[in-house]
RODO-2510 file (C-alpha; in nm, 4 decimals, decimal comma):
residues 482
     n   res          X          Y          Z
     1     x     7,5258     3,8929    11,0893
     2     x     7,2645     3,8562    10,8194
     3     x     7,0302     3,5392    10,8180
     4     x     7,1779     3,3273    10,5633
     5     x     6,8763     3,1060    10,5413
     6     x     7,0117     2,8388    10,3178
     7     x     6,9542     2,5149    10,2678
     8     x     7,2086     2,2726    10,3403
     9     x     7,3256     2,1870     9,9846
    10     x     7,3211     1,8255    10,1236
    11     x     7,3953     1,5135     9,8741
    12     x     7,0449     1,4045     9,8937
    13     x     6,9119     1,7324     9,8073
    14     x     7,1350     1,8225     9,5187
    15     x     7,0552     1,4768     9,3553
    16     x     6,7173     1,5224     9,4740
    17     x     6,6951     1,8479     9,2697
    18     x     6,9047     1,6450     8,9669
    19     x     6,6141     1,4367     8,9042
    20     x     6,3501     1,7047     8,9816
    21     x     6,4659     1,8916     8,6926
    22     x     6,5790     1,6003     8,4166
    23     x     6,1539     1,4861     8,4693
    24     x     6,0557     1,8880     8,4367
    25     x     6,2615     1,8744     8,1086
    26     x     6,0256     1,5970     8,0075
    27     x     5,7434     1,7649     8,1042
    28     x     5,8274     2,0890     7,9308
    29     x     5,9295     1,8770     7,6000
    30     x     5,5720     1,7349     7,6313
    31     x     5,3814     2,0432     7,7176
    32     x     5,5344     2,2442     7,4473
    33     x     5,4775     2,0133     7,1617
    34     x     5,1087     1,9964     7,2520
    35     x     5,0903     2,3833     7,3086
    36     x     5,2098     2,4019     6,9370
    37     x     4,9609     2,1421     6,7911
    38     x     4,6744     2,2681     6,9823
    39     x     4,7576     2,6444     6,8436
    40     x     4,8520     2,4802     6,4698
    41     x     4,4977     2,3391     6,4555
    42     x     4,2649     2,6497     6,6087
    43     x     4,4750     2,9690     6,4490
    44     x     4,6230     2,8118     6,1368
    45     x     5,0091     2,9105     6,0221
    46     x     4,9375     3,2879     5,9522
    47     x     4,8145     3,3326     6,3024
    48     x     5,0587     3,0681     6,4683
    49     x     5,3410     3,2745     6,3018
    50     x     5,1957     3,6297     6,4284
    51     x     5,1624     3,4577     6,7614
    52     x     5,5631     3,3046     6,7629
    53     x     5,6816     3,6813     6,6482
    54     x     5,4725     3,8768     6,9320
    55     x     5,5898     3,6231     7,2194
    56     x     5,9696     3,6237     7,1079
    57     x     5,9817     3,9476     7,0142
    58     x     5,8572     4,0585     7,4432
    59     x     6,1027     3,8021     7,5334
    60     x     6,3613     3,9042     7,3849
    61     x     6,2763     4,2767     7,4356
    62     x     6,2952     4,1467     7,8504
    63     x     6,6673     3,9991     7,7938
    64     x     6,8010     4,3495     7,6588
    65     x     6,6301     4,5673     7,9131
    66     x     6,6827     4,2906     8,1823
    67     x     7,0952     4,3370     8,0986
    68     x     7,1953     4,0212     8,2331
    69     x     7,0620     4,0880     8,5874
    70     x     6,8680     3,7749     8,5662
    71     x     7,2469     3,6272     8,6294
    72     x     7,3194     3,8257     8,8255
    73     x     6,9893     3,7906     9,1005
    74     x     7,1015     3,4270     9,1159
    75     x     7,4468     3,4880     9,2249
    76     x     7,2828     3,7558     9,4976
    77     x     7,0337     3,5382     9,6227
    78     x     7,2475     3,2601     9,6875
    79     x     7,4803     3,4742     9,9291
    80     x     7,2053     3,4924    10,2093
    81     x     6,8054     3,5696    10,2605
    82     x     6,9207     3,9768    10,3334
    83     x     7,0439     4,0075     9,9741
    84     x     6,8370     3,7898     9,8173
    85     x     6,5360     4,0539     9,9749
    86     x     6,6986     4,3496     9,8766
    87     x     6,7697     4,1714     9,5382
    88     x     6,3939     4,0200     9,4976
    89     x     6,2834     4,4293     9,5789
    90     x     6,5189     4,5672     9,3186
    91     x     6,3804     4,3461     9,0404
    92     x     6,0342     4,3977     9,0901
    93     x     6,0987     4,7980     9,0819
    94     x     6,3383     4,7224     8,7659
    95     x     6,0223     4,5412     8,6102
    96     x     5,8006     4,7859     8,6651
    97     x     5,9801     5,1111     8,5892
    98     x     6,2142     4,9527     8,2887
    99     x     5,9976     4,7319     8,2112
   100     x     5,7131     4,9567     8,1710
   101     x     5,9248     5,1887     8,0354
   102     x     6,0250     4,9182     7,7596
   103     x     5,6510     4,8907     7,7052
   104     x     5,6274     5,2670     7,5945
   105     x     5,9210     5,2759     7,4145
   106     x     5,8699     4,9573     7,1542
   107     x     5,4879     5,0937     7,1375
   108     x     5,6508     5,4472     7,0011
   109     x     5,8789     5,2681     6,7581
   110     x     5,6584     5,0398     6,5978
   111     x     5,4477     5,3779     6,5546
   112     x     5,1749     5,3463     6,7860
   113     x     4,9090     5,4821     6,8475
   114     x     4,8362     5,5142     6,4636
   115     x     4,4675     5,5500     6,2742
   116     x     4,6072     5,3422     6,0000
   117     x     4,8827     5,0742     5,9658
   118     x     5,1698     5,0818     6,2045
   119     x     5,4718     5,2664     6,0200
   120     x     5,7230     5,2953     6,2834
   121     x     6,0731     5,1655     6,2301
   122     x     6,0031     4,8435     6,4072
   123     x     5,7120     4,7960     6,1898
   124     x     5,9856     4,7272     5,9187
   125     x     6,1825     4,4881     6,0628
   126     x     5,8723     4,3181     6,2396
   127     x     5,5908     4,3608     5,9248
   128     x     5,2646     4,1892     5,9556
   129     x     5,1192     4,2786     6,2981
   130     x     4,8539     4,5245     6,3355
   131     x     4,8741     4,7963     6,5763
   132     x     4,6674     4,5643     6,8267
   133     x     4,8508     4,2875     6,7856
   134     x     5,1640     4,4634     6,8603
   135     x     5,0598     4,5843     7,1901
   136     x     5,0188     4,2812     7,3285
   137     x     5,3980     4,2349     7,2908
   138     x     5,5091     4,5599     7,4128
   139     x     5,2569     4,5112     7,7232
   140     x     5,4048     4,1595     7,7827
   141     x     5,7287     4,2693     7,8350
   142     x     5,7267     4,3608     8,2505
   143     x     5,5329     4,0027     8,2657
   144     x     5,8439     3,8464     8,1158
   145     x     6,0784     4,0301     8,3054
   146     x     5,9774     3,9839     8,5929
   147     x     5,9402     3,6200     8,5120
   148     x     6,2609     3,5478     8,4649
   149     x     6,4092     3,7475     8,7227
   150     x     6,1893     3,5867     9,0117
   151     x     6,2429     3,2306     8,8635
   152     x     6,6655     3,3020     8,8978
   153     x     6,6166     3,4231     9,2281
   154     x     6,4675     3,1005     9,2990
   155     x     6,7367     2,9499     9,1391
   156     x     6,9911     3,1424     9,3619
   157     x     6,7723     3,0048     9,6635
   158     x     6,8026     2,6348     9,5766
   159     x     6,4178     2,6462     9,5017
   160     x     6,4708     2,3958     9,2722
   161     x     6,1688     2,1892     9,3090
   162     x     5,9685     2,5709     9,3096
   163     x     6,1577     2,6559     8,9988
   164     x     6,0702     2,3776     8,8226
   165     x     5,7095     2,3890     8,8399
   166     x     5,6571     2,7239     8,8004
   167     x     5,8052     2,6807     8,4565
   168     x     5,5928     2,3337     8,3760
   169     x     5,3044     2,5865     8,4988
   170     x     5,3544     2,8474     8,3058
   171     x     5,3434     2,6070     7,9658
   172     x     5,0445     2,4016     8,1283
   173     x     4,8226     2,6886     8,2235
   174     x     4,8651     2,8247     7,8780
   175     x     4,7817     2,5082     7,7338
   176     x     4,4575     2,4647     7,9437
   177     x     4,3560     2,7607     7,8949
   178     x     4,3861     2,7236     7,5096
   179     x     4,1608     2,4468     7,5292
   180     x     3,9120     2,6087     7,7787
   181     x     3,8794     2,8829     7,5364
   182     x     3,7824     2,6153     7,2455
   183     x     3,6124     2,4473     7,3861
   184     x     3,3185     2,7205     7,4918
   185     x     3,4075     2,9333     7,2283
   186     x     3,6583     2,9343     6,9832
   187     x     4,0453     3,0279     7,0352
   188     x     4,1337     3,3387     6,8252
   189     x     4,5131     3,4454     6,7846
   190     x     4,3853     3,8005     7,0181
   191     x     4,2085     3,4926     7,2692
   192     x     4,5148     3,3215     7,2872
   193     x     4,7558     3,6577     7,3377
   194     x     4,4982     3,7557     7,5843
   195     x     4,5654     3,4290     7,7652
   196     x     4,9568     3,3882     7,7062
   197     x     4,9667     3,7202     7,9235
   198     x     4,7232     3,5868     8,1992
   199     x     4,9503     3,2847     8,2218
   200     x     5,3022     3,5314     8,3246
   201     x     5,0249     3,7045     8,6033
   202     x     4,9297     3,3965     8,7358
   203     x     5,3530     3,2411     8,6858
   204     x     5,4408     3,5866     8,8756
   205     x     5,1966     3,5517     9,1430
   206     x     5,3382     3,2233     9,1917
   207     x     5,6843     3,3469     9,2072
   208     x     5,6255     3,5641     9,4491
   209     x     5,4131     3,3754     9,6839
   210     x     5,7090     3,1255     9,7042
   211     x     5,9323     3,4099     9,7618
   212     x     5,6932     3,5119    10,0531
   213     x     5,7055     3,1630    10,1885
   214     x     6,0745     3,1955    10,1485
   215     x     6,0949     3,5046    10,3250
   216     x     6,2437     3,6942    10,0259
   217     x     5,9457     3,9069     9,9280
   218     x     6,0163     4,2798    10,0191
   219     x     5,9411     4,6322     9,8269
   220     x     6,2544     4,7972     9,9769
   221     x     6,5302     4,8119     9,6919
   222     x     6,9039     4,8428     9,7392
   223     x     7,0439     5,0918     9,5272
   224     x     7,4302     4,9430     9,5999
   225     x     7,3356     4,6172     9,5310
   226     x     7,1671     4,7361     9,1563
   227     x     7,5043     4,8756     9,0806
   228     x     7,6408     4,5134     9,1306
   229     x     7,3998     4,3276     8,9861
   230     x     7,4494     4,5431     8,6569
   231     x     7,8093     4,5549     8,6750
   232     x     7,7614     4,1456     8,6382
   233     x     7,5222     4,1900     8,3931
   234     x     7,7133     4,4275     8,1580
   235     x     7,9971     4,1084     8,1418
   236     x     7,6716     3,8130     8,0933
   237     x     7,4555     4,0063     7,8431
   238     x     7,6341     4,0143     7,5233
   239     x     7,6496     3,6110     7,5145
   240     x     7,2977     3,6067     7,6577
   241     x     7,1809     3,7754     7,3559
   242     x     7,3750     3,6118     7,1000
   243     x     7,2955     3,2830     7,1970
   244     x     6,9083     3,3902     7,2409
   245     x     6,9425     3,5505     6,9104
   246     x     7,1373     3,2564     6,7629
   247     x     6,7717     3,0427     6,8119
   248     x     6,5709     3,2916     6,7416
   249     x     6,7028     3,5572     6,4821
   250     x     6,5837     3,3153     6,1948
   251     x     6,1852     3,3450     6,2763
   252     x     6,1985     3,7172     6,2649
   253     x     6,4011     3,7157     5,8736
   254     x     6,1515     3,4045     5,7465
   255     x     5,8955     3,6678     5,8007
   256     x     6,0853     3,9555     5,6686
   257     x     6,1912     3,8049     5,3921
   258     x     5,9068     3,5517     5,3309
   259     x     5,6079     3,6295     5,5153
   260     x     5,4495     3,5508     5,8207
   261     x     5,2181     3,2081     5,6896
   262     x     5,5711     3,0570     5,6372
   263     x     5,6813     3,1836     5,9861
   264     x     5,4126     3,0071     6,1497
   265     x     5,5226     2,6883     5,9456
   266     x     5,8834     2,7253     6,0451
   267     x     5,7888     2,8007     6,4355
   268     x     5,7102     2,4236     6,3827
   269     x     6,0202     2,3376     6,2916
   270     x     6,2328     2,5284     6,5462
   271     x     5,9976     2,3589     6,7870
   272     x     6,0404     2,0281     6,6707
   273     x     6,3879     2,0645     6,6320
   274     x     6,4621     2,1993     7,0433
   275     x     6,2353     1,9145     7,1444
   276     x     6,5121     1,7070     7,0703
   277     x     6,6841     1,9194     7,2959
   278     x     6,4988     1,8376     7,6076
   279     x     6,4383     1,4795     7,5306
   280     x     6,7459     1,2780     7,4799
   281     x     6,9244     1,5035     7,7166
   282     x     6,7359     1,3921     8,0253
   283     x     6,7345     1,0418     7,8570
   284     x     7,1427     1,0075     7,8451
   285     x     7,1427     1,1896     8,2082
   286     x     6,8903     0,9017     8,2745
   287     x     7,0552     0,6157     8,0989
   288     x     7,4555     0,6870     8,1437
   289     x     7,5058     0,8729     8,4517
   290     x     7,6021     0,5117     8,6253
   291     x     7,9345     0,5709     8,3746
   292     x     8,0049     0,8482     8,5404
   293     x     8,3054     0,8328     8,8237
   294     x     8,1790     1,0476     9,1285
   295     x     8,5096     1,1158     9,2064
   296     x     8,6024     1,2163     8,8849
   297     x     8,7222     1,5907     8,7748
   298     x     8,4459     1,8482     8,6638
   299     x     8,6082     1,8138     8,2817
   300     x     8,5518     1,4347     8,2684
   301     x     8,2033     1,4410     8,4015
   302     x     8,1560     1,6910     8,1550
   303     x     8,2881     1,4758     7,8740
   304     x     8,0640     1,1472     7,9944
   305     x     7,7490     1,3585     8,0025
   306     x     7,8306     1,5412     7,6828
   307     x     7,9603     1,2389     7,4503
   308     x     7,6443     0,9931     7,5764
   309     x     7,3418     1,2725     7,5392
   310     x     7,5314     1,3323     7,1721
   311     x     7,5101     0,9937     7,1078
   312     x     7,1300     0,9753     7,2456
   313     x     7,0629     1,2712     7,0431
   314     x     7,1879     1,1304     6,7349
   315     x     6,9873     0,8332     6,7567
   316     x     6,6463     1,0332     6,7981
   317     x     6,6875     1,2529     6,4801
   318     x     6,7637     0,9385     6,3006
   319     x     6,3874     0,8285     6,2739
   320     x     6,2833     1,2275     6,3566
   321     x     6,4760     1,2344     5,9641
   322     x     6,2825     0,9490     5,8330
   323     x     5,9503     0,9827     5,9185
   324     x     5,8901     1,3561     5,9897
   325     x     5,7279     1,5051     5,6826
   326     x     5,4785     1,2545     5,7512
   327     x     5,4163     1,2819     6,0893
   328     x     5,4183     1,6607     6,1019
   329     x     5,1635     1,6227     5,8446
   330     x     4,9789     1,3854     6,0347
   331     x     5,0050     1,5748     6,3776
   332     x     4,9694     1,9461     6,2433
   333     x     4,7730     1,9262     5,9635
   334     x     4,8663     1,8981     5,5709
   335     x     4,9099     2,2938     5,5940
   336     x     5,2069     2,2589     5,7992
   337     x     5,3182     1,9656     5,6152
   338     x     5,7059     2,1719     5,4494
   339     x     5,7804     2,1797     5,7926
   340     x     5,8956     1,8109     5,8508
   341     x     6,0825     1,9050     5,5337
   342     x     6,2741     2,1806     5,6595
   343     x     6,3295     1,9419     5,9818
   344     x     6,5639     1,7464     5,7816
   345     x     6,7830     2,0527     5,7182
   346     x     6,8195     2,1409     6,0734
   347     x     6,8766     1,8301     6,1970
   348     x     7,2496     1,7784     6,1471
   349     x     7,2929     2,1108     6,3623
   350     x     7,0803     2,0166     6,6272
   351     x     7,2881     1,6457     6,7040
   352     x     7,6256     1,9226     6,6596
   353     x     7,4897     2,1403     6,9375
   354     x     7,3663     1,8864     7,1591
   355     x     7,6765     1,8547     7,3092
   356     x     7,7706     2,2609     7,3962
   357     x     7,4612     2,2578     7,6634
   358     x     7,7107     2,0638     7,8812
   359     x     8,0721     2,1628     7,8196
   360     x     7,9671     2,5305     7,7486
   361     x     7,9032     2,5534     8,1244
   362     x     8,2276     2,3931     8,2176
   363     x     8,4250     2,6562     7,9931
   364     x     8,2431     2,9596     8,1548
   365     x     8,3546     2,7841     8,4253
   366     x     8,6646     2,7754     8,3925
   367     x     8,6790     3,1727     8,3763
   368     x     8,6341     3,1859     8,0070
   369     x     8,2943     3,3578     7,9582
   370     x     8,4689     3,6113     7,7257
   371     x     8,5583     3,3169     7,4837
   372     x     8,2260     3,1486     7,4897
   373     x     8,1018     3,4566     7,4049
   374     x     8,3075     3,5026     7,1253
   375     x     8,1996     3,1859     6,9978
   376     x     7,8306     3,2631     7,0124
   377     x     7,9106     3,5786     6,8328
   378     x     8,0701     3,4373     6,5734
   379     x     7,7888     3,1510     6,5423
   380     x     7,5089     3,3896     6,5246
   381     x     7,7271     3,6327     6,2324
   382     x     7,7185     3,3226     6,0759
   383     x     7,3438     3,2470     6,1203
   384     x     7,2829     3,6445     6,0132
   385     x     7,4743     3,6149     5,7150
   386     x     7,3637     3,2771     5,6128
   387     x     7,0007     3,2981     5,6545
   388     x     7,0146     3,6607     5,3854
   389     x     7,1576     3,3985     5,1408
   390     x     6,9308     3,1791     5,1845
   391     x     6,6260     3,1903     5,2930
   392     x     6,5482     3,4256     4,9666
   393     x     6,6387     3,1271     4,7519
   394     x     6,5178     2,8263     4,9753
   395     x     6,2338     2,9618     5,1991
   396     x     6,1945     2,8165     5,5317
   397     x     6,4531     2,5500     5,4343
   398     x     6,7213     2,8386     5,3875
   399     x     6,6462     2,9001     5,7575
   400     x     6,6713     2,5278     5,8802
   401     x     6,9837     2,4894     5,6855
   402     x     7,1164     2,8235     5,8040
   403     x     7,0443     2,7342     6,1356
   404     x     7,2359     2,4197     6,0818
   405     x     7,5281     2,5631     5,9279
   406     x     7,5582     2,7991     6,2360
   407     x     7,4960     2,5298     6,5334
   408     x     7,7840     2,2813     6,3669
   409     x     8,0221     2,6485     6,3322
   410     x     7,9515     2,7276     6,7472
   411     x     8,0035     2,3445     6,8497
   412     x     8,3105     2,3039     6,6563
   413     x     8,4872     2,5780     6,8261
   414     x     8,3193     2,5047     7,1623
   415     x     8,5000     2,1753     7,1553
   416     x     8,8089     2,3177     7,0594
   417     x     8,7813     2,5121     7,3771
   418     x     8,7042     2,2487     7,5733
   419     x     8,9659     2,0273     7,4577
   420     x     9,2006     2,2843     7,4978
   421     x     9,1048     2,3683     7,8760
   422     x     9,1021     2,0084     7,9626
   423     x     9,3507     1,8329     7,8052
   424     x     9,0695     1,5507     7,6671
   425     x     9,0611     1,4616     7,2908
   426     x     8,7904     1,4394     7,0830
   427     x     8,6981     1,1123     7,0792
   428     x     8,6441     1,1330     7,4564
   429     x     8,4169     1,3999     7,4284
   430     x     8,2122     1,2887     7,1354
   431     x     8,2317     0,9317     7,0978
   432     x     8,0621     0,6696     7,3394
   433     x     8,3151     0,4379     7,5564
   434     x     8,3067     0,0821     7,6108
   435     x     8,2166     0,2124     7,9652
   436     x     7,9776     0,3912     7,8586
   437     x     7,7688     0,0754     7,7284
   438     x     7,8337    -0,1040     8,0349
   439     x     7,6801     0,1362     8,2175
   440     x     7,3509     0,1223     7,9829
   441     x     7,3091    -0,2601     8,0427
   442     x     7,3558    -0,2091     8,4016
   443     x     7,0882     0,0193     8,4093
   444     x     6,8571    -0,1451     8,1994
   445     x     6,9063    -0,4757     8,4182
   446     x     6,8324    -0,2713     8,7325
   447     x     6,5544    -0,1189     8,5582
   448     x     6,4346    -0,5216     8,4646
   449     x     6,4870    -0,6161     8,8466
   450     x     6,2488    -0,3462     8,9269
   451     x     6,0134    -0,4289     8,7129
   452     x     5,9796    -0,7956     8,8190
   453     x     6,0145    -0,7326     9,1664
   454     x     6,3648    -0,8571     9,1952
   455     x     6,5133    -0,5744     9,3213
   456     x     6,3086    -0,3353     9,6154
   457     x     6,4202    -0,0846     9,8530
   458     x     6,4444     0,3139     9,7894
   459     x     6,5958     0,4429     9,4494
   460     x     6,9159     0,6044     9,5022
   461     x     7,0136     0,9694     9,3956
   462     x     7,2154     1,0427     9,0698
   463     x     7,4828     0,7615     9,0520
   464     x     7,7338     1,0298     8,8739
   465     x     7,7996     1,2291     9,2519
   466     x     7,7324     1,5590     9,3628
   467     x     7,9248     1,7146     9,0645
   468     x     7,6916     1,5476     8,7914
   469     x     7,3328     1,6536     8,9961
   470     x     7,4787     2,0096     8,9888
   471     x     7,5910     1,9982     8,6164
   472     x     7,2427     1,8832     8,5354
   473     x     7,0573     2,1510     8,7621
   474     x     7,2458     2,4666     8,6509
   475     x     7,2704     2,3113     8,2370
   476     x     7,0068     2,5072     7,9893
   477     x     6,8645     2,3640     7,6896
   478     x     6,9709     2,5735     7,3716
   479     x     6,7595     2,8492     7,3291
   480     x     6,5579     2,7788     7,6129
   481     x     6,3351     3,0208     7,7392
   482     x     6,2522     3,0771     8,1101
***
């Protein structure tokens, strides 16, 4: 019998892991907003934008040749430490020969190597990069693979705890090194490419030094287990893509259609605007989860967690409206400054989708992964379609707004879904309870006894049961990358 090797999946683990990953989120939210600022003062917009196109673009280059196997590594790992070796093995060789293949391939079609400007087809649809600059994408693109391959085979392991700070390392490396790099010199946008791909070597090493520790680490690939991780893939990698596509589509038409100065502006939008993503998620997780009934169905919890981080949500873009011309201006610079403009535009989609991260999961679920993906289809036509309109006319607010447009769209019918596959109305999915606020106060006043020494003893794990910790560990952000 093979060594299953896992870990016992235990209460106090699972809500152990709950909270592990709820503080990384606020960690991430953190490290990414000063990553931005740091690069918005040293390389200016034109350079920022250059520098948002070449990372997404090897990103999103890894999902496509990945084909879903990311998805499908987790499932494998999580059967026993046998498969998750063989699995492990079969995505480093993936990496390196797709992957590197991948790297040859987007070099050709962006028409490199070249003595002049790049004229390749790519070189269309992705203008203003030079020939250089572009190869730091296509050479990225194994790093980023492999990245997020390793990190769901972590995942699949339980390695929450090594999950979650490989990916707070990956964003604080890069940001040290940014200012390392300033501070003796000065940080170029060629610098900082240079050290965005010495951050995924030092993120992989990482990876697979836990996965030696782990026992996964092995160079001895399974060709029947590739089959089955891509027959799982070829079912998870059309929603994959749309919904990666659905965040990110917009950055690569602002600087089609636009140019890539205003990219660099809107790159501080979109970041801006997932930031209150990570945020008041954690917070309502935080704050409400004593609302939650432990032994309550998965379609309930769902509802608590969803209607209370909607609610949180919606009270953080209230002042995020208000006040954020002025404090982009004041953070980025006065160059930046139409970007807390265009914030106001995509806020009303960003409160809609805060509440698919949670009830998305629960209709996949529930065995309907063909309709979610229908949905995310249908959101990111919209976004497509929307964004040609507009952004000609409007600029980087076209984008916000399309943006918006298409996150309110793929909420509305995720509800609908959701209502439909759990019998619970609207209001209980959307609107705070009575319960709900009871459940604030009592953790405020527990928070108050705390603080004034009233109340001692250890802190106890998620109050929302074993079905809320794993709700919150397996949840993504929208557009969240690895």
């Amino acid at each position: 019998m093979a060594d299953r090797g896992d870990r016992s999946g235990s209460q106090p683990t699972l809500f152990r892991d709950a909270l592990v990953t709820i503080a990384t989120r606020f960690g991430l939210a953190l490290l990414i907003l000063g990553t931005d600022v740091l690069l918005a003062y040293l390389i200016g917009p034109a350079a920022k934008g250059r520098f948002t196109l070449i990372v997404l673009y090897s990103q999103l280059a890894a999902m496509l040749v990945g084909w879903g196997t990311d998805n499908a590594l987790a499932v494998v790992s999580g059967r026993d430490r046998d498969d998750a070796r063989r699995g492990l093995a079969n995505a480093l060789v993936w990496s390196a020969i797709v992957g590197g293949f991948a790297v040859v391939l987007s070099a050709w079609l962006y028409g490199i190597p070249t003595s002049g400007p790049p004229r390749g087809p790519l070189a269309g649809a992705i203008p203003n990069l030079s020939a250089s600059q572009f190869l730091f994408a296509a050479v990225a693109i194994p790093g980023e693979l492999f990245f997020a391959l390793g990190l769901f085979a972590l995942l699949g392991r339980q390695q929450v705890i090594a999950y979650s700070v490989i990916r707070i390392m990956r964003r604080g490396v890069l940001l040290v090194l940014c200012v390392a790099a300033a501070a003796i010199a000065t940080l170029s946008l060629d610098v900082a490419l240079l050290l965005n791909l010495l951050t995924l070597v030092a993120t992989s090493l990482a990876i697979g030094w836990v996965a030696w520790r782990d026992r996964i680490l092995s160079l001895r690939p399974s060709l029947a287990l590739l089959r089955e991780e891509l027959r799982f893939g070829s079912r998870a990698i059309g929603g994959a893509l749309a919904e990666r596509l659905l965040f990110r589509a917009d950055a690569f038409l602002v600087n089609l259609l636009v140019g890539v100065t205003a990219t660099g502006v809107y790159s501080v939008t979109s970041g801006l605007a997932e930031t209150l993503w990570y945020i008041p998620n954690a917070l309502g997780i935080v704050m409400f989860s004593r609302a939650v009934d432990p032994e309550a169905d998965a379609a309930r919890i769902a509802a608590v967690l969803t209607r209370t981080t909607f609610a949180v949500t919606l009270v953080c873009a209230i002042p995020a409206f208000i006040v954020g011309p002025w404090l982009v201006e004041t953070v980025y610079g006065s160059a930046f400054r139409d970007a807390g403009f265009a914030l106001r535009w995509i806020l009303p989609g960003v409160v809609a989708y805060s509440a698919v991260a949670i009830i998305s999961r629960y209709v996949v679920g529930q065995g309907r992964p063909g309709a979610w993906t229908l949905i995310l289809l249908t959101g990111l036509g919209l976004n497509l379609a929307s964004n040609v309109i507009l952004i000609p006319r409007l600029g980087i607010n076209g984008a916000a707004l399309s943006s918006s447009i298409s996150y309110v769209a793929t909420a509305f019918l995720t509800v609908i879904i959701f209502r439909r596959l759990s019998g619970l109305g609207y209001r209980a999915t959307l609107v705070v309870q009575r319960e709900d606020i009871a459940a604030l106060r009592r953790r405020f006043a527990v928070l108050a006894a705390r603080i004034t020494g009233r109340q001692r003893g250890p802190i106890h794990g998620l109050p929302g049961g074993p079905t809320t910790a794993r709700l919150v560990i397996d949840e993504r952000e929208p557009g969240e990358e690895p």
